[in-house]
Steps between C-alpha positions, in 0.01 A plus 500: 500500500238444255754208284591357835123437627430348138788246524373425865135425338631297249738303736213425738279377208798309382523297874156461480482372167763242588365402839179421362651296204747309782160432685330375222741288401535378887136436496529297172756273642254443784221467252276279558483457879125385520300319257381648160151501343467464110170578429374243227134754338372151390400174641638208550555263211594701258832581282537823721423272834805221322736749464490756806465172752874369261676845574410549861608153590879571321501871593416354840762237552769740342404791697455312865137609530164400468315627117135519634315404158175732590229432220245806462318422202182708369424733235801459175764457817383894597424389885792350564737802326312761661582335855870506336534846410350613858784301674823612664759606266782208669522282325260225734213502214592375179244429209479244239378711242451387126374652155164596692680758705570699176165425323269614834657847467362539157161290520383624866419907501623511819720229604626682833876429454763641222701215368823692481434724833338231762757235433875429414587270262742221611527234203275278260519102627380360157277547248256261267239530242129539638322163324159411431365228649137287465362156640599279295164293503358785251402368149696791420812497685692307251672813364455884468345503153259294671429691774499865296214316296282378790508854660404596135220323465378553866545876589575601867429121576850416617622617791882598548644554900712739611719583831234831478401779318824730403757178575734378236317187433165733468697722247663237351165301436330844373810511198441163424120574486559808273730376269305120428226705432266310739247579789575385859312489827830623715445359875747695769651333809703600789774343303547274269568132709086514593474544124719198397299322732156499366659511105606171650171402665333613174329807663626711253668431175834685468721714655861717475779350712869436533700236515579430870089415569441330155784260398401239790189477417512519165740180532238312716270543142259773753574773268553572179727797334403666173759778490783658644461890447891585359641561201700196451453134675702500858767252541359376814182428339630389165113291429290809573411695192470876548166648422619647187561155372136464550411802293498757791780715432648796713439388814783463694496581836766329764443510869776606739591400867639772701612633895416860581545677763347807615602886356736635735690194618823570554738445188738265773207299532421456171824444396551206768179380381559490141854398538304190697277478182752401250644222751141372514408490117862409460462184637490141372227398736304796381559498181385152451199543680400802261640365213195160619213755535643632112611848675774658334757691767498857407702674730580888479633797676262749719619734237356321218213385673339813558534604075330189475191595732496792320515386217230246543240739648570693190384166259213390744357884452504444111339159499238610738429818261572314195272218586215722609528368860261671747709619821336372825 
């Protein structure tokens, strides 16, 4: 009696296991049937802005519904991931989220979302190396050495933008501080196109960037690139130097595009969307429009994705202690 109402548990969990696979996997098939917000945690105009507004239009057309680019920018991208990771688990908000998703959990005490807990991984979209940029009407813009010797001789003097305090371009910036040896006034904005902007109008003198916002203007002569913070030159920008041929070495810090969605989607959704993914970084259209804006496709598995957010919280916890860092 005892065997028999065991095997009748475990055939009723059984059914139910399958039913609720077979509807998830219905419901994926139907996925999406209204329009889907991807949260963008910066403003527009930047290399975040570039890329999330180039996915949702080719997830869009392949998909058969609207990608509602919804910018939220404020405070390292923290605004705009908290309003993530409070969403419905459905698969209807996505996030653009980039290297300052990994970095906030280790610079803010209290960032009010767990990278690996509030959000599932779907795939990287590209990657490039964060670059410092300066207006090129500086009598010092000419080159790095240059530069590192101004802010020598003129301690916390010049100024150097960020998208905000705790963002990659703020960490990035703080290396590059450390490791020229130099003393910088940093000056944090709600991200890092407003910054770009008045290192253009001359308001301030440099800043950290990527590619996507920098290369246009740097062809129209408006700004001027002194390093590109990798190990090795990029073959999409085979004329920028990397800071270490400057004399900065060990900084090398790349920036990554990515789509989240939030924890607890259902793995049919994520599959579909990720499946979606790879047809969208796969393709010639989007691949030459990346390749322009000197992003490199770096597409991976969920799987994969979520070693390397661990991973990277991991390194961002050791700069920040290394570096002496205060936590905000």
């Amino acid at each position: 009696m005892f065997v028999a109402q065991k095997l009748k548990m475990r055939l009723f969990a059984l059914v139910g296991a399958i039913a609720f696979l077979s509807s998830g996997m219905a419901w994926a098939q139907g996925y999406p049937v209204r329009p889907v917000r991807l949260i963008v945690p910066f403003a527009a105009g930047g290399g975040s802005d570039f890329v999330g507004r180039l996915i949702a239009q080719k997830l869009g057309e392949q998909m058969g519904q609207t990608i509602v680019v919804d910018n939220r920018p404020g405070a390292a991208s923290l605004i705009g991931t908290q309003m993530a990771a409070r969403a419905a688990p459905d698969g209807y908000t996505l996030i653009l989220a980039d290297s300052g998703f990994t970095i906030n959990i280790a610079f803010f005490k209290d960032p009010k979302y767990d990278a690996l807990k509030d959000f599932d991984p779907v795939s990287v979209i590209a990657e490039t190396p964060y670059l410092l940029v300066a207006n090129p009407g500086l009598p010092y813009a000419a080159n790095l050495k240059e530069f590192i010797a101004a802010a020598k001789a003129q301690p916390a003097k010049l100024t150097i933008g960020s998208a905000g305090s705790g963002s990659g371009t703020h960490m990035t910036g703080e290396l590059f501080r450390l490791r020229a040896g130099i003393n910088m006034t940093h000056v944090p904005y709600k991200s890092v196109g407003p910054a770009i902007s008045d290192v253009v109008a001359g308001q301030i003198h440099s800043t950290i960037a990527t590619a996507p916002v920098t290369l246009p203007l740097v062809k129209a002569g408006r700004l001027k690139i002194l390093g590109a913070a990798a190990a090795q030159r990029s073959k999409l920008l085979p004329d920028v130097p990397t800071l270490a041929e400057g004399g900065v070495a060990d900084v090398n810090v790349s920036n990554w595009y990515s789509v989240m969605s939030v924890g607890g989607t259902p793995q049919p959704v994520i599959k579909r969307l990720h499946d979606e993914m790879m047809r969208a970084v796969s393709a010639p259209d989007i691949r030459e429009r990346l390749a322009q804006s000197a992003l490199e496709p770096a597409p991976n598995t969920p799987e994969a994705f979520r070693k390397m957010v661990a991973n990277e919280v991991q390194r961002w916890t050791r700069v920040i202690k290394d570096a002496g860092i205060r936590q905000e």
